[in-house]
N, C-alpha and C positions, 0 to 999 in steps of 0.2 A: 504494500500500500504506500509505504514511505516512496520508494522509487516510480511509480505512478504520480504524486502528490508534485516531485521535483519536476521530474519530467515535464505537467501541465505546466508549474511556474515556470520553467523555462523557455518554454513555447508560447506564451503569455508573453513574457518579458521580451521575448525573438519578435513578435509581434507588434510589439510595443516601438518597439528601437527602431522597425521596418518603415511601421507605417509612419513617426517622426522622422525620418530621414527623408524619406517621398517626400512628404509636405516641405520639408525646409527645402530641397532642392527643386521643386515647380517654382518656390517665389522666389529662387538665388538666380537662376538659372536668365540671363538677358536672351532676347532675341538680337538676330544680326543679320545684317545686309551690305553689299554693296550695289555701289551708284553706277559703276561701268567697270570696263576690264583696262581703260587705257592709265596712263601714269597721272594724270587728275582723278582718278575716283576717287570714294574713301567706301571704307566697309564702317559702320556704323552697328553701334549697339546699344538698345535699353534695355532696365530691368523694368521688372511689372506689366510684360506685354505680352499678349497674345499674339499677334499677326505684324510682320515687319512686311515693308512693301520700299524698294528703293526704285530710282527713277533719276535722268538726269535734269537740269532744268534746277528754278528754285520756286519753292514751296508756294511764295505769297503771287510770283504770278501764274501758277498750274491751277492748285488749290481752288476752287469756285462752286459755287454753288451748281453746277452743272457738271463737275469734276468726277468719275464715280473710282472711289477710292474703298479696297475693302466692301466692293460690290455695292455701296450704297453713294447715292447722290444728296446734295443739300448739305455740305460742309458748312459751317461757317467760321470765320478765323475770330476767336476768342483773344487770343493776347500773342505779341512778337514782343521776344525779351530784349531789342535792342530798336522800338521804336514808340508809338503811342500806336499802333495801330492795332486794327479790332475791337471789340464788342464790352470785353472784361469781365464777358461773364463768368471764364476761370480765368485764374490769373498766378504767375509764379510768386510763390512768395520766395521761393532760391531754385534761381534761373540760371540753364546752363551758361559759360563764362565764355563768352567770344575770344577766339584766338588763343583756347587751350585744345586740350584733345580728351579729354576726361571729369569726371567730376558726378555732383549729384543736382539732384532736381527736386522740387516740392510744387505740389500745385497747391491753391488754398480752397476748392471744393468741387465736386461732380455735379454740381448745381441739377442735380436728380436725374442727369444724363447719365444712358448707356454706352454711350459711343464718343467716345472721346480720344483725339489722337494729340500725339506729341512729334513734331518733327523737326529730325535734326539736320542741315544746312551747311556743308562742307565739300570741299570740292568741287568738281561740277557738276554736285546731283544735289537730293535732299534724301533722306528715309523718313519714312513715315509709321508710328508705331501708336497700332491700337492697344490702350491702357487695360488691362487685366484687373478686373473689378471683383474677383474672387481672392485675391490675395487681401492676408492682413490688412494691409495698410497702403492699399489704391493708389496713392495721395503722396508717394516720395519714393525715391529708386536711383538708381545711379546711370550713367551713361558715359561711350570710350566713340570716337573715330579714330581712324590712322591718320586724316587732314584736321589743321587747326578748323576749329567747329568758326564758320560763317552767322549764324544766328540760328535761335530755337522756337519755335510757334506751338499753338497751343491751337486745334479745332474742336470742333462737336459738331454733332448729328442730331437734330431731334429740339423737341420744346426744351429749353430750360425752366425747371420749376422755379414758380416765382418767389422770391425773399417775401416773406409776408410779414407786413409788422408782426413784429413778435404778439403770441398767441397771449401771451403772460398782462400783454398790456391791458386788455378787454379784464382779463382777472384781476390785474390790480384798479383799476376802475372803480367795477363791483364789489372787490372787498374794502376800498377806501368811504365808499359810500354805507355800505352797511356795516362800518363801524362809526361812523358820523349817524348813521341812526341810531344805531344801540347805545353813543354819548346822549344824545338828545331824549329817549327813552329814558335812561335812567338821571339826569336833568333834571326832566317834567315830574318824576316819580319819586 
């Protein structure tokens, strides 16, 4: 029975170690591409992505709402991390660094889109990389080119949900008011 008992925990434990190794390596694990085969490409890599798609050409004038990238059309460009341009409805809050070749990245929200891409701008291509929304933490990841990185853009797909005054406000309201009743009840009483 003892060597039965060990045997399950250790198969248990085999399991255990299995299945947290899988999980850590799908979210470590970058996608990559390159732009072309001549001596301007670059091969390009994010973390947190699902589908990498390279191309040469640069991003902000391919990119269009008639663009079909990742099988879908209606991109719109959200944030470029070295100009004012786009929409802001995601935005870097640590944007990749122009004229390195590596580094990390944060966006500050999924504004309740599915389809959200990040693309990187080096050489004489751009890649483009749909964000993996099943990983931990969606929302920051690292990225490498072999060419010093040209600039980083931010698209989506779809409605963005919209920022709604905060819900909390309608409640403090109400509960501002119904404790100015309950002074004034006991006041009068």
């Amino acid at each position: 029975m003892r060597i039965f008992e060990r045997s399950l925990a250790g198969l248990f434990a085999l399991a255990v170690a299995t299945f947290g190794l899988s999980t850590m390596s799908a979210q470590a694990v970058p996608l990559g591409c390159t732009t072309s085969a001549g001596g301007s490409g670059a091969t390009l890599t994010l973390a947190n992505s699902t589908q990498a798609f390279c191309t040469t050409g640069n991003d902000t004038n391919t990119i269009t709402s008639t663009y079909s990238l990742f099988g879908m059309t209606g991109w719109v460009l959200s944030e470029k991390n070295d100009s004012a341009d786009g929409d802001g409805t995601i935005e870097f809050t640590d944007a990749p660094v122009n004229g390195t070749t590596s580094g990390d990245w944060t966006i500050d929200t999924l504004a309740g889109l599915t389809n959200v891409v990040i693309t990187l701008k080096a050489g004489n291509g751009f890649g483009a990389f749909l964000l993996d929304l099943s990983v931990g933490n969606p929302l920051t990841g690292t990225w490498m080119s072999t060419k010093d990185l040209s600039h980083a853009s931010i698209y989506y797909n779809g409605n963005p949900t919209a920022v709604p005054l905060p819900a909390g406000a309608l409640l403090l309201v109400t509960g501002l008011a119904g404790l100015g009743f309950a002074a004034r009840r006991r006041m009068k009483g």
